[in-house]
C-alpha positions in Angstrom: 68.4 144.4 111.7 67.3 142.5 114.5 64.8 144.2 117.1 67.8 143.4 119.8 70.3 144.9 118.1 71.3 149.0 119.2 70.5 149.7 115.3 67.2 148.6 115.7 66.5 150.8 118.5 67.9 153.6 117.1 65.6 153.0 113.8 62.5 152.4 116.0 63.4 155.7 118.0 63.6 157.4 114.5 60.5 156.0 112.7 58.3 156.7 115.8 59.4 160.4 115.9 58.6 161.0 112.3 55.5 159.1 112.7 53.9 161.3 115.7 54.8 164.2 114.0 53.5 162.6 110.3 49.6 163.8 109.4 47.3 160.5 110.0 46.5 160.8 106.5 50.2 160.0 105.6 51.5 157.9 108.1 50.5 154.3 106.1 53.1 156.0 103.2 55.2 156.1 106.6 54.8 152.8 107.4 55.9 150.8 104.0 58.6 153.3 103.0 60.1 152.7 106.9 59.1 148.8 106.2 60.7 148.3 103.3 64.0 150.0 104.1 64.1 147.4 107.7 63.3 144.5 105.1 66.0 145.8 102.7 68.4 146.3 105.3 69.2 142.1 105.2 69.6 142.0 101.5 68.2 144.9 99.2 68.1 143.1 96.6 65.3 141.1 97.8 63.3 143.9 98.7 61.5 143.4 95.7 59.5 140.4 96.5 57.3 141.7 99.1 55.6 143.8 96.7 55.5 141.4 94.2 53.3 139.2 96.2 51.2 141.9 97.4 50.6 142.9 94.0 50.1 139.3 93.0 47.5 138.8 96.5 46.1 142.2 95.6 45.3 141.8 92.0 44.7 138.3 91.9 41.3 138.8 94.2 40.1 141.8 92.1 40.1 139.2 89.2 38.5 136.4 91.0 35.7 138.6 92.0 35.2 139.7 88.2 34.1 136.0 87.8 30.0 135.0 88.4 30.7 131.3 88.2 31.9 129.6 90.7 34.0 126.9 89.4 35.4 130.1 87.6 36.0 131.4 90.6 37.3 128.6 92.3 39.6 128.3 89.2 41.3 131.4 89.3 41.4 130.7 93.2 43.9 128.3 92.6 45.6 130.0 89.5 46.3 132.9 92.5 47.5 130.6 95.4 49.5 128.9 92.6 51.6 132.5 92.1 51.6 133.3 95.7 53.7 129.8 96.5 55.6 129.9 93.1 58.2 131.8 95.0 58.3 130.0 98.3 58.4 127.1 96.1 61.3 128.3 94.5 63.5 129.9 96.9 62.9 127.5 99.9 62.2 123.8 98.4 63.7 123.8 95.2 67.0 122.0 95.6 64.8 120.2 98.5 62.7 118.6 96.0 64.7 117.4 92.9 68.0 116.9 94.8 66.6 115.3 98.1 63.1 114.2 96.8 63.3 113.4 93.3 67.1 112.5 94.1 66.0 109.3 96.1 64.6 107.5 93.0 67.1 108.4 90.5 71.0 108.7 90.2 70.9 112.3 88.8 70.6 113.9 92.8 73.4 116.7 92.9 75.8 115.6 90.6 73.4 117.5 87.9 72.7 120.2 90.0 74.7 120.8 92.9 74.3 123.5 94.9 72.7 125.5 91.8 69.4 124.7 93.0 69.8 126.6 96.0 69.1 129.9 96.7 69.5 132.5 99.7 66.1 132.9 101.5 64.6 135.6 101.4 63.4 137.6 104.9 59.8 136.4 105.9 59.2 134.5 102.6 56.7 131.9 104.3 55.3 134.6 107.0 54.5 136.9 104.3 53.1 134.3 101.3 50.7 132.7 104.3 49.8 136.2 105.3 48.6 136.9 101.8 47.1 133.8 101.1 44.8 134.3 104.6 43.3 137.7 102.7 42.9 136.1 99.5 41.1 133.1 101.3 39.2 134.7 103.7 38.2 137.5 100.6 36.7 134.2 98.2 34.9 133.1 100.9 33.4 136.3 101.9 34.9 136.5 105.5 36.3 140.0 104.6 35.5 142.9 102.2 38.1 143.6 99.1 40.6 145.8 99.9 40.7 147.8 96.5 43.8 150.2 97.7 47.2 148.3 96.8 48.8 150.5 99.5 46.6 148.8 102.5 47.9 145.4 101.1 51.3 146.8 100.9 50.9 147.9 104.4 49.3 144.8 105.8 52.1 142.9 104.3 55.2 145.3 105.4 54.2 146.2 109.0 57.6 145.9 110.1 57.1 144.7 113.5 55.4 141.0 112.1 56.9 141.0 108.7 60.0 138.4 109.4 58.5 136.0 111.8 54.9 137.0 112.0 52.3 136.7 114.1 50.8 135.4 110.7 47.9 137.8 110.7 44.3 137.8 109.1 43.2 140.6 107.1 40.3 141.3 110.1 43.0 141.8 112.3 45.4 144.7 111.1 43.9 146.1 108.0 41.0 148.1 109.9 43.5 149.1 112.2 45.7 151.0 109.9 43.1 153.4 108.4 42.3 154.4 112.1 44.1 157.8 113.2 46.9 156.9 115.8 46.2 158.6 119.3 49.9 160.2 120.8 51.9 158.4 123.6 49.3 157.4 126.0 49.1 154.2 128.4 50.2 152.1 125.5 53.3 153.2 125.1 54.6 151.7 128.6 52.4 149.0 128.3 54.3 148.4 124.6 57.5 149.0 126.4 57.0 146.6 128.9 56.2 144.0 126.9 59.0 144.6 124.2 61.4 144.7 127.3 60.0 141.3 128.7 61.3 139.7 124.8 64.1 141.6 125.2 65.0 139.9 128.4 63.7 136.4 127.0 66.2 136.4 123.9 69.7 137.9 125.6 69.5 136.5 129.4 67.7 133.0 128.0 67.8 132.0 124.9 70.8 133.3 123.7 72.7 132.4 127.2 71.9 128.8 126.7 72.6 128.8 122.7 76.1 127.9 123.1 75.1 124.8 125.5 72.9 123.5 122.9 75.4 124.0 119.7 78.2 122.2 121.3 76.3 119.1 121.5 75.1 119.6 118.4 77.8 119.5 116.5 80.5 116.7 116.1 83.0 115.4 118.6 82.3 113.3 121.7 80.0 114.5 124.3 79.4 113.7 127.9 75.5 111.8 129.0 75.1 115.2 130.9 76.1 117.6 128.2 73.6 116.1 126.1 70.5 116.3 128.2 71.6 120.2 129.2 71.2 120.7 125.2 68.3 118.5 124.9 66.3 120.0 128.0 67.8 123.9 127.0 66.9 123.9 123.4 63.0 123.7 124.7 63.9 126.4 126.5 65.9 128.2 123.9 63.3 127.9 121.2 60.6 128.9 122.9 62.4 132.5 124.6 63.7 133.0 121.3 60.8 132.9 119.6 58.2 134.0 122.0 60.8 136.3 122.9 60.9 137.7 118.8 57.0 137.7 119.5 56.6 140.0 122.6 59.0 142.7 121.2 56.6 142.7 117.7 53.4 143.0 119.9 55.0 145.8 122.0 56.2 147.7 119.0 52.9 147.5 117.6 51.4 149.2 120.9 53.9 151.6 120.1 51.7 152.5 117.2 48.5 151.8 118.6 48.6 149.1 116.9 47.4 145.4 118.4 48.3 142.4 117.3 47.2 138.3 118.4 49.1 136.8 120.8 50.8 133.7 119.7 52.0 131.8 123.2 49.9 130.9 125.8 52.6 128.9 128.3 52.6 126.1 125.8 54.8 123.8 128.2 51.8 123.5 130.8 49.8 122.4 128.4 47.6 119.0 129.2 48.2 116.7 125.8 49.8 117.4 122.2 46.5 118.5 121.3 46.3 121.4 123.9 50.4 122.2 123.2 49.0 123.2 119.9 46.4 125.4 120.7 49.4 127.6 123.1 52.1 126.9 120.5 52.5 129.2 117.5 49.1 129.9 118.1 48.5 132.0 114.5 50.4 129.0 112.7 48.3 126.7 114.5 45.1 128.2 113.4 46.3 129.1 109.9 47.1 125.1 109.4 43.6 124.0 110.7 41.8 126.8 109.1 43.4 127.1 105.6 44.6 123.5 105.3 42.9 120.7 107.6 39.6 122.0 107.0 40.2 122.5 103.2 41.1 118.8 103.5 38.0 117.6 104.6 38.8 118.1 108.4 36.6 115.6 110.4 33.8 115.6 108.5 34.0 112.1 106.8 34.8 109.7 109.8 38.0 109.4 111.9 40.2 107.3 109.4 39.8 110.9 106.9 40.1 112.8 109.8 43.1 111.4 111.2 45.0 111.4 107.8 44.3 115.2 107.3 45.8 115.6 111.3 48.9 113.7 109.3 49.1 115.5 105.8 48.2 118.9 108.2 51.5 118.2 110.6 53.7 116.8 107.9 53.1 120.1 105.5 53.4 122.4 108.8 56.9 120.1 109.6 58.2 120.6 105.7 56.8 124.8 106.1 59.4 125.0 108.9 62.5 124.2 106.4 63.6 121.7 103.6 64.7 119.0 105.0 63.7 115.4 106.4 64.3 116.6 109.6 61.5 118.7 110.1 59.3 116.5 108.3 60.0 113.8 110.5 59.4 116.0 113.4 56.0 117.2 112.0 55.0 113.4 111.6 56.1 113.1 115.2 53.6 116.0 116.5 50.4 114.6 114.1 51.1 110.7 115.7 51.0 112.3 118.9 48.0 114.4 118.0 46.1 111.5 116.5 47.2 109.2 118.9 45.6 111.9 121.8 42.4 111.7 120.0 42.0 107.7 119.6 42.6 107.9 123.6 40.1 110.6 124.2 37.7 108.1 122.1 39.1 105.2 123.6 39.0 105.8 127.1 37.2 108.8 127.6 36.3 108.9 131.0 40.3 108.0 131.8 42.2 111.0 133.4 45.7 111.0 134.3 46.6 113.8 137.0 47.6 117.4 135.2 51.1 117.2 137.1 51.6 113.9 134.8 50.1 114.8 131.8 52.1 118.0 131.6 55.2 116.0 132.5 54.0 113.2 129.5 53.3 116.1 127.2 56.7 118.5 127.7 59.1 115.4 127.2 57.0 114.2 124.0 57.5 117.5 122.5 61.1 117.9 123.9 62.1 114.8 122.2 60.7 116.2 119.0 62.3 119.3 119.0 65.8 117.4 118.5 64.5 116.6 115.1 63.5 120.4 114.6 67.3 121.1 115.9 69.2 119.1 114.5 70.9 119.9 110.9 70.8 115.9 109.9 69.2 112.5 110.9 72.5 111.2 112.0 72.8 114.5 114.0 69.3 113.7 115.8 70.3 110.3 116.8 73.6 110.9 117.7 72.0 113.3 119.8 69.3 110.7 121.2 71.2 108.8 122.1 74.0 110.5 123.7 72.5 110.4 127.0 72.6 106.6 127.0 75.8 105.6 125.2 78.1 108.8 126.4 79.9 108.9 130.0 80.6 111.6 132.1 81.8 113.5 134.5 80.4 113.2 138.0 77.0 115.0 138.2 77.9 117.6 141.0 80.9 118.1 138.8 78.7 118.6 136.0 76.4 121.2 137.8 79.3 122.9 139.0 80.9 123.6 135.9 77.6 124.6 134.7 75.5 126.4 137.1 74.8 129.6 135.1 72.7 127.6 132.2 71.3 125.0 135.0 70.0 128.6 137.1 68.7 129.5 133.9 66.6 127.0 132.8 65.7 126.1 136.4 64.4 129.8 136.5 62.8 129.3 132.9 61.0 126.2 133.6 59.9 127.9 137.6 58.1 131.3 135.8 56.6 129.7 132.2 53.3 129.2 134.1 53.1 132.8 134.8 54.3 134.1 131.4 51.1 135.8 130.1 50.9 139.3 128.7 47.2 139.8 130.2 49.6 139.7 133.6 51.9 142.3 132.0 49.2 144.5 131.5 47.5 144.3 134.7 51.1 145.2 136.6 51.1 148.3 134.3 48.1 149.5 135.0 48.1 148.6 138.7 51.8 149.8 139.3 53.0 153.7 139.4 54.6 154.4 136.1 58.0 155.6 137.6 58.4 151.8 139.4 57.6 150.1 136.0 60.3 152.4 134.2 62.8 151.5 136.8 61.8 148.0 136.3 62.4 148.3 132.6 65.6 149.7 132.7 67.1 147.6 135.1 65.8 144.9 133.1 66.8 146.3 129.6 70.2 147.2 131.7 70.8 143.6 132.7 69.8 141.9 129.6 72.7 144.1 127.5 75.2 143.3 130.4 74.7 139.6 129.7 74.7 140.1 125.7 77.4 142.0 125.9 75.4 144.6 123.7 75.4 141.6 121.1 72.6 139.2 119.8 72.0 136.2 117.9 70.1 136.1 114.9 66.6 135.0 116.0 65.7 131.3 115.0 62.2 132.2 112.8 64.1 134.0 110.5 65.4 131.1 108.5 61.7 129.9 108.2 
């Protein structure tokens, strides 16, 4: 059930009627019995495992804070995150691991196991087990208070609008909200609208528009120089209305509720270095890895060469948290070079400034070379892809941008307006504008975005993560 599908909106339009007419007292019973049935609708039989690791998160920090000593504590720490990754472990980097991994230094690889090793993943796996491990963290270290109610984990964890592909949230930043009383529709709900229409309009007239661009040079068969660098150039584009997309129409669903949740873009391709691009990109990923990871590691407190092999161990673990394969490990490598390479510069020459137009320019073509790694199903796939634009010919280029104006007008538009995507802008044009323009925005929008889908959507990309 994908928030741009008709279903969807008919569920939503469902859960919020029952839900303003539901006593406060009731409405978190609301929330995970409609959470679990949106989760179960991709594959019941998963629907399990959400509340196993809830239960597992839950319990596991009632029994850490029955310990007084603290390696006893730090102990059963581990013992915890231990049961929370078991899973992940299992379901996502199994076959990874003894077939690709351990298959590299011994002749065994699939011929003992084959594809027996790998399993369907389930819905939100790695969202949800770093979701849980954030409370069970922030809990040990006294950041936040126990939460002794199973049903407020269960509800933390099953908010439907982040459960598949987050914001990864802190318990700080939903838990107190769902024991307040929701208010009734109010200047949130067109403020929520708004901003669910603007991911709305992101995924069907952007991402999904370009999509087909970008899989034809992606897979097999000869390409033209020009073909490639459309794909190359529109999968930046793609990625980021997808999944910014995904995370505008979760944010407006939780105003919806009266519910707010973090932002997690911030126009990450105007960003100034690698460094910067990850402070805009995946924001709540971004701070979950240097919070719960490179600090834990030692961060920079024991001289740059330490420092600068956490930045490495941090990116390649975020790469390899993005999906099994060499692919993504190789373009997490790629993002902590960059990111340690930025710092020995900043130390280097650190009066040395480049002008922003170039260091933007520098910075979006570093990353968009990297993202053909996160792309691409194979190595061979990434380098064929690499190199296309250098070994393939073509067609004449007003030939080229003749046959393909609509994705060029697209991405022309994308790359034109990414400066000015914000949601603090959103909110300011809904409270300065009369309501009735800003609904006749939104349906025109919402109108045009189903024209170009042709009431269809693809699957969003974060749900295979």
């Amino acid at each position: 059930m994908l928030f741009s599908d008709p279903i969807f909106l008919l569920f939503f339009a469902l859960y919020l009627s029952v839900h303003l007419l539901t006593p406060p007292q009731y409405r978190l019973h609301l929330l995970i019995f409609g959470s679990t049935a949106f989760y179960a609708w991709w594959k019941p039989e998963y629907a399990w495992l959400p509340y196993l690791l809830s239960t597992i998160g839950w319990g596991g920090v009632l029994w850490i804070e029955q310990a007084k000593a603290s390696s006893v504590r730090k102990w059963r720490l581990f013992v915890v995150l231990a049961a929370l990754f078991t899973p992940l472990a299992v379901f996502k980097y199994l076959h990874f691991l003894v077939c690709d991994v351990a298959g590299a230094f011994t002749a065994a690889r699939t011929q003992l196991f084959g594809d027996e090793l790998r399993f369907a993943l389930p819905l939100g796996i790695s969202f949800i087990t770093f979701t849980l491990t954030a409370y069970v963290v922030n809990v040990y270290r006294g950041q936040f208070p126990i939460e002794r109610r199973l049903i407020a984990i269960l509800g933390y964890v099953l908010f439907f609008p982040h459960l598949i592909a987050g914001p990864i949230l802190r318990p700080h930043e939903l838990l107190p909200q769902l024991s307040k009383a929701s208010k009734a529709l109010d200047a949130s709900f067109t403020l929520g609208s708004s901003l669910f229409v603007l991911g709305l309009a992101k995924k069907l007239i952007f991402a999904d528009a370009i999509a087909p661009y970008v899989d034809l040079a992606y897979a097999r068969g000869a390409h033209g120089a020009y073909d490639y660098l459309l794909a190359i150039y529109g999968f930046s584009m793609q990625i980021y209305c997808d999944f910014s997309g995904y995370t505008d129409m979760a944010v407006g669903l939780a105003y919806l509720l009266r519910i707010r949740l973090p932002r997690n873009f911030s126009s990450p391709y105007t960003s100034n270095s690698i460094i910067e691009f990850w402070r805009r990109w995946h924001i709540t990923l971004s701070h979950w890895l240097r919070d719960y990871l490179y600090i834990a590691l030692g961060g920079n407190r024991q001289g740059a060469s330490r420092q600068f092999a956490n930045l490495m161990i941090t990116m390649l673990i975020g790469g390899l948290w993005h999906g099994a394969n060499w692919t993504f490990v190789i373009w997490g490598g790629l993002h902590g070079v960059g990111i340690t390479l930025n710092h020995l510069f900043n130390r280097a020459w650190p009066n040395t400034k480049l002008p922003a137009c170039l260091r933007i320019l520098i910075t979006f073509h570093l990353v968009t070379i990297a993202w053909i790694y996160f792309r691409a199903p194979t190595l061979t796939s990434a380098h064929e892809v690499i190199a296309g634009p250098f070994t393939s010919s073509s067609t004449g280029f007003w030939a080229f941008v003749s046959e393909h104006a609509y994705p060029l007008v697209l991405l022309l538009a994308f790359l034109t307006a990414h400066r000015f995507d914000d949601h603090a802008r959103v909110r300011l044009a809904v409270r300065r504008a009369q309501k009735p323009v800003v609904w006749a925005i939104l349906l025109t929008v919402s109108a045009l975005a189903i024209a170009v889908s042709h009431g269809s959507s693809a699957k969003f990309i974060y749900f295979d993560f």
